[in-house]
DSSP file (Angstrom, degrees, kcal/mol; ACC not computed):
  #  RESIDUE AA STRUCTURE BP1 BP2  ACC     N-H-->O    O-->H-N    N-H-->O    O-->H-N    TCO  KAPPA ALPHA  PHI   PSI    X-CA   Y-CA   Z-CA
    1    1 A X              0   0    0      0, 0.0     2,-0.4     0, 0.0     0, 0.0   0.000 360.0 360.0 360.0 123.6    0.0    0.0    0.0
    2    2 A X        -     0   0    0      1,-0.1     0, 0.0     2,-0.0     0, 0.0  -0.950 360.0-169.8-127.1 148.1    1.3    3.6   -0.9
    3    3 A X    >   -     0   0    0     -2,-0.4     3,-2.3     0, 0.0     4,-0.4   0.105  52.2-111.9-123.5  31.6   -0.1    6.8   -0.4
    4    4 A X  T 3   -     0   0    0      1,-0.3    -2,-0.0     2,-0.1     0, 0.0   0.438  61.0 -75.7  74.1 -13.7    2.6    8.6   -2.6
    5    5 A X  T >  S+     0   0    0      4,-0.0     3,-1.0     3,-0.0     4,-0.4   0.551  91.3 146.9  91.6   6.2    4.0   10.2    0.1
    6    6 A X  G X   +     0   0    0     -3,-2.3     3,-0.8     1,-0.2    -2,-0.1   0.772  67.2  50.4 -54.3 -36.1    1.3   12.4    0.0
    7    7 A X  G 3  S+     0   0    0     -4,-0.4    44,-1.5     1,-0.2    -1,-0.2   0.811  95.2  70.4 -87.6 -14.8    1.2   12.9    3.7
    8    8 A X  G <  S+     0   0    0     -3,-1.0    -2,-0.2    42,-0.3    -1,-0.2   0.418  92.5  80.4 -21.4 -36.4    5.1   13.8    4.0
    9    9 A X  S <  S-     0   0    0     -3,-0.8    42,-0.3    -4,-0.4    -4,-0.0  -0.203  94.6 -89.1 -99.5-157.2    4.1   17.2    2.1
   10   10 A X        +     0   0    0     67,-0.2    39,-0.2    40,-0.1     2,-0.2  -0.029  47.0 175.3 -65.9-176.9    2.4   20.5    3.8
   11   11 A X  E     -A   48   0A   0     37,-1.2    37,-0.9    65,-0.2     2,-0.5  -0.730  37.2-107.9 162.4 168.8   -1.0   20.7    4.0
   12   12 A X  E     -AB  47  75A   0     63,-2.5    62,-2.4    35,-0.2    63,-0.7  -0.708  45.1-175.6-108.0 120.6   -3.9   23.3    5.5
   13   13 A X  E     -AB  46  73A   0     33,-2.6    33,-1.7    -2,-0.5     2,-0.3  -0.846  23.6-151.7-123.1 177.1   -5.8   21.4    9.1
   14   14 A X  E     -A   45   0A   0     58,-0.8    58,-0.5    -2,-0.3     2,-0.5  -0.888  14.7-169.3-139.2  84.0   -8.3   22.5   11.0
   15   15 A X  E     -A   44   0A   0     29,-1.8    29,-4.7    -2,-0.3     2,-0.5  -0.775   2.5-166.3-108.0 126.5   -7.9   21.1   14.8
   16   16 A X  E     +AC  43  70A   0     54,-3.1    53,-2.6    -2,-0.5    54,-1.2  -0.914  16.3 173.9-103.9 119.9  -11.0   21.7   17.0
   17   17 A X  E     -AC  42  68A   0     25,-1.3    25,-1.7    -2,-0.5    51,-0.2  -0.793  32.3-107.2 -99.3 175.5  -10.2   21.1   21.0
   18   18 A X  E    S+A   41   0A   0     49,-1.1    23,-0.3    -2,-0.3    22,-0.1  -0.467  81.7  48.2 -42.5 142.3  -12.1   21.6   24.1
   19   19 A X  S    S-     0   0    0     21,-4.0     2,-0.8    20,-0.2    -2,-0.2   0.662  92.4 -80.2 109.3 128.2  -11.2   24.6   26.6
   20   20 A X        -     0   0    0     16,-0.1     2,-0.3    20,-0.1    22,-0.1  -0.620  41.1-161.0 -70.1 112.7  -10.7   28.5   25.5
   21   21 A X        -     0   0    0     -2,-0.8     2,-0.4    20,-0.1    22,-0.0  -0.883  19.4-124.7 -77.2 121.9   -7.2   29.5   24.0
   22   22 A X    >   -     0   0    0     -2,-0.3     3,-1.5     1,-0.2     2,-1.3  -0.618  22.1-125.3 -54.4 110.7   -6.1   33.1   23.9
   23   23 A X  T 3  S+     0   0    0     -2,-0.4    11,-0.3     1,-0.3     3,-0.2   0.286 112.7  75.6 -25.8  -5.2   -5.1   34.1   20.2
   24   24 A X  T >  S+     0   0    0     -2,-1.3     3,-0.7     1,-0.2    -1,-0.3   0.723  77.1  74.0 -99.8 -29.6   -1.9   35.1   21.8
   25   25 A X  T <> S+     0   0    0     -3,-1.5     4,-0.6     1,-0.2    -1,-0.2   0.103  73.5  98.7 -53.8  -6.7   -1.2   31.0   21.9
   26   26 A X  T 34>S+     0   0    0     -3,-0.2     5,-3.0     2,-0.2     6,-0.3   0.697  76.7  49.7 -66.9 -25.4   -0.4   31.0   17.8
   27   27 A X  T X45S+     0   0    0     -3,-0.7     3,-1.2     1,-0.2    -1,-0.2   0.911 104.7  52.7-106.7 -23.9    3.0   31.1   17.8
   28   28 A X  T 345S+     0   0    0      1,-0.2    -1,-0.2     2,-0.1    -2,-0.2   0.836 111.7  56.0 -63.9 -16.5    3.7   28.0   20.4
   29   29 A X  T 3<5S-     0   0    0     -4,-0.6    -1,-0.2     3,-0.1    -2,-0.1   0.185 131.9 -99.1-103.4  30.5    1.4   26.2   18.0
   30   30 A X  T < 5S-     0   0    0     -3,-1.2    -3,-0.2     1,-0.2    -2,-0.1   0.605  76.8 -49.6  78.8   1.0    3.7   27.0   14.9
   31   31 A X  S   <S+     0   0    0     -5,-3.0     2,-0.3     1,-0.3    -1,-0.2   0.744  88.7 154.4 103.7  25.0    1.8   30.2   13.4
   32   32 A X        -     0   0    0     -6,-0.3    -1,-0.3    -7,-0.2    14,-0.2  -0.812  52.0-110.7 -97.1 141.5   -1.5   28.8   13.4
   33   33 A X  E     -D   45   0A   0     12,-2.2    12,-2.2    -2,-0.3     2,-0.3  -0.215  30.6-154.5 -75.1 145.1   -4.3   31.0   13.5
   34   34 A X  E     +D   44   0A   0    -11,-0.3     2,-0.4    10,-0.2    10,-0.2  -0.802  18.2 174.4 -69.9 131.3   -6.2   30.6   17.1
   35   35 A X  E     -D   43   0A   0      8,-0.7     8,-1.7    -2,-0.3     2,-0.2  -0.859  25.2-132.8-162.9 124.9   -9.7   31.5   16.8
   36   36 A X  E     -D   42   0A   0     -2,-0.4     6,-0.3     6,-0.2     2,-0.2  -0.535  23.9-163.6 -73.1 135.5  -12.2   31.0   19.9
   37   37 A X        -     0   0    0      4,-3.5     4,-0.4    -2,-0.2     3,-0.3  -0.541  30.0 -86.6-116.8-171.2  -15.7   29.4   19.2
   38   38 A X  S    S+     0   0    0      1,-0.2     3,-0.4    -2,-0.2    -1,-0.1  -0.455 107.8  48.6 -73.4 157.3  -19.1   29.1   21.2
   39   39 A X  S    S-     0   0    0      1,-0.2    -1,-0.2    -2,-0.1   -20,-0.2   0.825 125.9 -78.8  92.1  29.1  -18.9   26.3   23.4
   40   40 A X  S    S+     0   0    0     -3,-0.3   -21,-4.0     1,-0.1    -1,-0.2   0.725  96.0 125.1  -4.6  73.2  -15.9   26.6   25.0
   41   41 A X  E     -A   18   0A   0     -3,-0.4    -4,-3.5    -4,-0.4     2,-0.3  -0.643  42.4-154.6-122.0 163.1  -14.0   25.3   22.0
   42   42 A X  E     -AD  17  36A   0    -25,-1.7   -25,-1.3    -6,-0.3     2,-0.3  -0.758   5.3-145.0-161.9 116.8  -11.3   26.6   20.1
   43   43 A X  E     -AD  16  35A   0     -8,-1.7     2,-0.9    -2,-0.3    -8,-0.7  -0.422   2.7-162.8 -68.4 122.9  -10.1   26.1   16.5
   44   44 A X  E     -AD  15  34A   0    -29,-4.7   -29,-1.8    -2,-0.3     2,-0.3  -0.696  18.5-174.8-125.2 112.7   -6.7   26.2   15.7
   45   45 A X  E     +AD  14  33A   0    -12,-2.2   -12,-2.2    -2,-0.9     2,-0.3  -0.706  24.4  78.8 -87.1 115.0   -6.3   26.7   11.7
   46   46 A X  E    S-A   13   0A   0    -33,-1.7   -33,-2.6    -2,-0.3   -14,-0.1  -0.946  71.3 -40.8 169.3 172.7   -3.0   26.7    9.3
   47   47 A X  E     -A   12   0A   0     -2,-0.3     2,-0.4   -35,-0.2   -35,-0.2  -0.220  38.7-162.2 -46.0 152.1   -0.5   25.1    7.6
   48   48 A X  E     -A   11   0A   0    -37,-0.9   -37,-1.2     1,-0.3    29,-0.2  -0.975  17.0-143.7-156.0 145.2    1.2   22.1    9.0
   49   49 A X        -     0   0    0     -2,-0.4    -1,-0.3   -39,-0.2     2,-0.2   0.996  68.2 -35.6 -75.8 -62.2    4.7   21.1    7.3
   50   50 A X  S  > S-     0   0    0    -40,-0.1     4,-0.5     1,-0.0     5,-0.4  -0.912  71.6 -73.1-158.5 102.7    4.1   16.6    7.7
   51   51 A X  H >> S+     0   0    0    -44,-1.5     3,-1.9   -42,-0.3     4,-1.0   0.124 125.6  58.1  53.2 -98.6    3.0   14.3    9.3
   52   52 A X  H >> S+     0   0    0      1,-0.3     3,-5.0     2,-0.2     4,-0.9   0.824 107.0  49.0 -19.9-107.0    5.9   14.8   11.9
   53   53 A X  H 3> S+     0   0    0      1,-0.4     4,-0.8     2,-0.2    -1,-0.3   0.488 111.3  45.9 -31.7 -33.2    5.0   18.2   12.6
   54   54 A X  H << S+     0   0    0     -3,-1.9    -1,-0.4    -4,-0.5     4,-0.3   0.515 106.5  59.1 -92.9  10.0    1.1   17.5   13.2
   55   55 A X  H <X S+     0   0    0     -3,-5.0     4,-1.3    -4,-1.0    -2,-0.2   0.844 111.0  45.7 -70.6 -37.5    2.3   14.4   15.5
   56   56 A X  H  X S+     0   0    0     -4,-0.9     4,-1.5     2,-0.2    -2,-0.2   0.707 112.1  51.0 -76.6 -31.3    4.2   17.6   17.7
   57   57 A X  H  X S+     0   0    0     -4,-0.8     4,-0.7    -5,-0.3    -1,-0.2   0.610 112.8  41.8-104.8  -5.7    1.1   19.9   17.6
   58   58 A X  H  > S+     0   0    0     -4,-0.3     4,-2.9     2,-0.1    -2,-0.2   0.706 111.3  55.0 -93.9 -30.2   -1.4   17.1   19.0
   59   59 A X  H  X S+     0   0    0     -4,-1.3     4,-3.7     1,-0.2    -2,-0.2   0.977 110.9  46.7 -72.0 -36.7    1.3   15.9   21.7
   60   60 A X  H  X S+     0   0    0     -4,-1.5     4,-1.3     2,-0.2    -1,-0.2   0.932 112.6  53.7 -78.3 -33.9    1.4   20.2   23.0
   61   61 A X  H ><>S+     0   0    0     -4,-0.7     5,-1.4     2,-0.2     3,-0.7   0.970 117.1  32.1 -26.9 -71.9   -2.7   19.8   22.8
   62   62 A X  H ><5S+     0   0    0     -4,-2.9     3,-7.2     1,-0.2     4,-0.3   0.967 115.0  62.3 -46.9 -70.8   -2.4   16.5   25.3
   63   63 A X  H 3<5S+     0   0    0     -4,-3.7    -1,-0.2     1,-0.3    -2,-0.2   0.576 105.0  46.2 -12.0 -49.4    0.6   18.5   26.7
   64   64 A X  T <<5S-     0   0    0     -4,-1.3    -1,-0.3    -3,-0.7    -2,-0.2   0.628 110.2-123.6 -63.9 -36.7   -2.1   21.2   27.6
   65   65 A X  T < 5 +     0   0    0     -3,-7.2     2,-0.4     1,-0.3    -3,-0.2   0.781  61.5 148.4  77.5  28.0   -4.5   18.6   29.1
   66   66 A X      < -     0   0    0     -5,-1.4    -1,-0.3    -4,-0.3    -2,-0.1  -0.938  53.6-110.0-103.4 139.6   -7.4   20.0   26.4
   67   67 A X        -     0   0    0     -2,-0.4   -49,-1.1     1,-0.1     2,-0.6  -0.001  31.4-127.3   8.6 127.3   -9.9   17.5   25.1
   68   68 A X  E     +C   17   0A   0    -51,-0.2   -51,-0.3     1,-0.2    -1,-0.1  -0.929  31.5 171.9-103.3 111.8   -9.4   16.7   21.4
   69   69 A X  E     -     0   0A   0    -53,-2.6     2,-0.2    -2,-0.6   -52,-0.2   0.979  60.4 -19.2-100.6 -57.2  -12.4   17.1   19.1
   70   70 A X  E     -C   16   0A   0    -54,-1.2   -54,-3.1     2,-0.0    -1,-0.4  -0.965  34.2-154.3-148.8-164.9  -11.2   16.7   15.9
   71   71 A X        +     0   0    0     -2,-0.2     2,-0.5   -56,-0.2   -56,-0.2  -0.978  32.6 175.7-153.7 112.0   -8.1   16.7   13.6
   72   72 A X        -     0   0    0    -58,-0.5     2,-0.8    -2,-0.2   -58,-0.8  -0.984  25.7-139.9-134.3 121.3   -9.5   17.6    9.7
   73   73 A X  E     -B   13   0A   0     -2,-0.5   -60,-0.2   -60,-0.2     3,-0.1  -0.876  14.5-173.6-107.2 115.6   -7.1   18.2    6.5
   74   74 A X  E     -     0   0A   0    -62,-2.4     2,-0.2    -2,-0.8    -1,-0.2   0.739  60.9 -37.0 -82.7 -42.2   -8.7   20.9    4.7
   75   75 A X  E     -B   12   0A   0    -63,-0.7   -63,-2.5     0, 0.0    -1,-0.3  -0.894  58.9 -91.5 162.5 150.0   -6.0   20.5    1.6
   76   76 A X        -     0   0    0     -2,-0.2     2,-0.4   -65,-0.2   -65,-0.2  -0.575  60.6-102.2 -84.9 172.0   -2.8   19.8    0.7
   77   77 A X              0   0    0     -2,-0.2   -67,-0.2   -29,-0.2    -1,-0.1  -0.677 360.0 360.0 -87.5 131.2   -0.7   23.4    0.6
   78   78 A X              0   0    0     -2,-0.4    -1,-0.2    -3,-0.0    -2,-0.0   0.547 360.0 360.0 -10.2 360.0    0.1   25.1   -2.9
């Protein structure tokens, strides 16, 4: 089975947790935009280099102790 390596490139996610994050919280999470929802929830939206690198930005979620709601790949990046 191969998937071309297709997960290896960039690509645009959308990661919804539990529990309100400050917008000021963008740049420990790699430059991704923060953006607080109803429901004490919070989206964090952006590029993500690989694989590796969204493995690093779910372990500082747990890190955090917030609730994980989902984990969505919007697109790979131009």
């Amino acid at each position: 089975m191969t998937y071309e390596r297709e997960f290896d490139r960039e690509a645009i996610y959308r990661i919804r947790v539990k529990g309100t994050l400050d917008p000021e919280w963008a740049d420990w999470f790699g430059g991704l935009e923060v953006v607080s929802q109803k429901g004490d929830e919070t989206l964090l939206v952006g590029p993500v280099a690989d694989q590796a690198a969204l493995y690093g930005l779910l372990t500082k979620i747990r890190n955090l102790g917030l609730p994980l709601l989902s984990v969505v790949r919007i697109k790979q990046a131009p």
